[in-house]
C-alpha positions in Angstrom: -9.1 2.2 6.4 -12.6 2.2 4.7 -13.5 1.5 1.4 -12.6 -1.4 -0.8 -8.7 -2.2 -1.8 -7.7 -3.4 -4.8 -4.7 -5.7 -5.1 -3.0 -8.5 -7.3 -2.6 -12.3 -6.1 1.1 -11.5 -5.6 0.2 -9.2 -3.0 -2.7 -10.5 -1.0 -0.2 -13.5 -0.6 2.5 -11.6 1.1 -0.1 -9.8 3.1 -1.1 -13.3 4.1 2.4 -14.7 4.9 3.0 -11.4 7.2 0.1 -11.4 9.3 0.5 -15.3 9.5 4.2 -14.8 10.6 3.0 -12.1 12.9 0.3 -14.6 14.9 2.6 -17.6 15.0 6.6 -16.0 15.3 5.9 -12.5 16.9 3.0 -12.9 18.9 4.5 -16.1 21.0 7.5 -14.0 20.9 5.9 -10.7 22.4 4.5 -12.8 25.2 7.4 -14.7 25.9 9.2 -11.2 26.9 6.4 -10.1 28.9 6.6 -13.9 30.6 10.4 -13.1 31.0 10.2 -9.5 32.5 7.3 -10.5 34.9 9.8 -13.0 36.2 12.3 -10.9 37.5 10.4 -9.3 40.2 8.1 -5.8 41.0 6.2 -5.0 38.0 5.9 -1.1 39.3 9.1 -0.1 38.3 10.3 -2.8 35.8 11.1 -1.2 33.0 11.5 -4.0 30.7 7.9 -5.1 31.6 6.5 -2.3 30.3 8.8 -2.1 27.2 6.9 -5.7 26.1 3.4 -4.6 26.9 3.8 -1.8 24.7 5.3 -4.2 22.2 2.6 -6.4 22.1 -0.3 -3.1 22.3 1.4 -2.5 19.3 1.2 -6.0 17.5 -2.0 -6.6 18.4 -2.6 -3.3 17.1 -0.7 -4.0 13.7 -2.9 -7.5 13.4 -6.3 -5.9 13.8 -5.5 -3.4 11.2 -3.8 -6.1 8.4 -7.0 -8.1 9.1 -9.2 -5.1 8.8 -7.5 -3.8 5.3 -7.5 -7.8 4.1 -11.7 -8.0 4.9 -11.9 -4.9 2.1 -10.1 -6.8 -0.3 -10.7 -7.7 -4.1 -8.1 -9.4 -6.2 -7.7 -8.0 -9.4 -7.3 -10.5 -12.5 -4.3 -9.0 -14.4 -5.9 -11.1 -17.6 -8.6 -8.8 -18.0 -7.2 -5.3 -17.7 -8.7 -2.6 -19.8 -6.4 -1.0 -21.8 -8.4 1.7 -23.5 -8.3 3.9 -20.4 -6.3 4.6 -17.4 -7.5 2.4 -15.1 -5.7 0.2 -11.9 -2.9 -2.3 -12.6 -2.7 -0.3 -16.5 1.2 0.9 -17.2 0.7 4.3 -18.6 3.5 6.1 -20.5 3.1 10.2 -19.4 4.8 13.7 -20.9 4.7 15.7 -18.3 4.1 18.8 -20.6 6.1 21.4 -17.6 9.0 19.8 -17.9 9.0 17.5 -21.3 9.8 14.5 -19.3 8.4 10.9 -20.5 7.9 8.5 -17.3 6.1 5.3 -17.3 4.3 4.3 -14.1 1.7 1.6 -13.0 -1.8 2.4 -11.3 -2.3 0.0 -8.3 -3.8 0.2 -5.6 -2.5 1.9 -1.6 -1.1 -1.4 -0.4 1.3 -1.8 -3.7 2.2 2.0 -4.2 6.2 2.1 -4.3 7.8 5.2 -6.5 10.8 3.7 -6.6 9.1 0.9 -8.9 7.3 2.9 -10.7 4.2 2.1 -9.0 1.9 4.7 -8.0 -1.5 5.1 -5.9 -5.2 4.9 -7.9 -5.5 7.4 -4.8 -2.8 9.4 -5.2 -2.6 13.1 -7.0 -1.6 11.7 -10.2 -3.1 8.5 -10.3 -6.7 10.3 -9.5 -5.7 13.2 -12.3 -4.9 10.6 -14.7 -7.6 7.9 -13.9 -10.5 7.3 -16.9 -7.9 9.1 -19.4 -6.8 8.3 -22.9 -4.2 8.0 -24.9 -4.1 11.1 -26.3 -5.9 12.9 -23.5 -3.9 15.5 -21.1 -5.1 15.3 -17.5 -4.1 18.7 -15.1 -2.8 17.5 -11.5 -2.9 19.9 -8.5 0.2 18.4 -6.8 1.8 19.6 -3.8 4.4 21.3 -6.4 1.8 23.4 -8.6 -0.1 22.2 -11.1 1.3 19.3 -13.3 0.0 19.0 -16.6 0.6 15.2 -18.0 0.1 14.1 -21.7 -1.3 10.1 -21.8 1.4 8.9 -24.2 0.6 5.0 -24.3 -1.3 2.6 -21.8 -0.4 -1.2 -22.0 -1.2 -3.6 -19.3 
């Protein structure tokens, strides 16, 4: 991941509990079962050996990345969001002029995105189509469905 990530206190805290509960709980735990499979005999065909090696690859793997995306990270104050424009951590009431729809979501960043929430991507389709916008304003996506065309109803932080 390159670039710079932007993310509220909330969530460079549980990125912090994670990749602290992955060094202390999981990585003991990932050499414990390669300690254990060594134990019971010829590593050339133990399957089980194996199995935990991979395991911990893929830990250590998982911990180099959370601490590369956490180096590239700025905490956004929530006090002093910009409400003017679409811009990250802004709620932004949309028409989506196709289908007459209203939907509300919130611009955050990658790390935070979740649909189900309501929370979309700065990076994603509609969050870059919408992104600078004004109330007002009517931003054309290029989505993987066609092109979207969304109305900027209201933007409150």
């Amino acid at each position: 991941m390159s670039g710079l990530q932007y993310v509220t206190k909330d969530t460079l805290e549980h990125m912090k509990a994670e990749l602290q509960r992955m060094k202390s709980v999981d990585r003991p735990a990932a050499s414990r079962a390669i300690a254990e499979a060594r134990e019971k005999g010829d590593l050339k065909e133990n399957a089980e050996y194996d199995a935990a090696k991979e395991a911990q690859g893929i830990l250590e793997a998982k911990i180099a990345a959370m601490e590369g995306v956490m180096a590239n990270i700025r905490v956004l104050d929530e006090s002093s969001i910009d409400t003017s424009k679409v811009s990250i951590l802004t709620k932004v009431t949309l028409t989506n002029l196709n289908t007459k729809k209203q939907v509300t979501y919130q611009i955050v960043g990658e790390q935070e995105a979740d649909l189900k929430a309501g929370k979309i991507s700065v990076t994603s389709p509609i969050g870059k189509g919408i992104l600078g916008k004004q109330p007002g304003e009517t931003a054309e996506v290029q989505a993987p469905a066609g092109m979207l065309k969304f109305k900027i109803e209201s933007i409150t932080a």
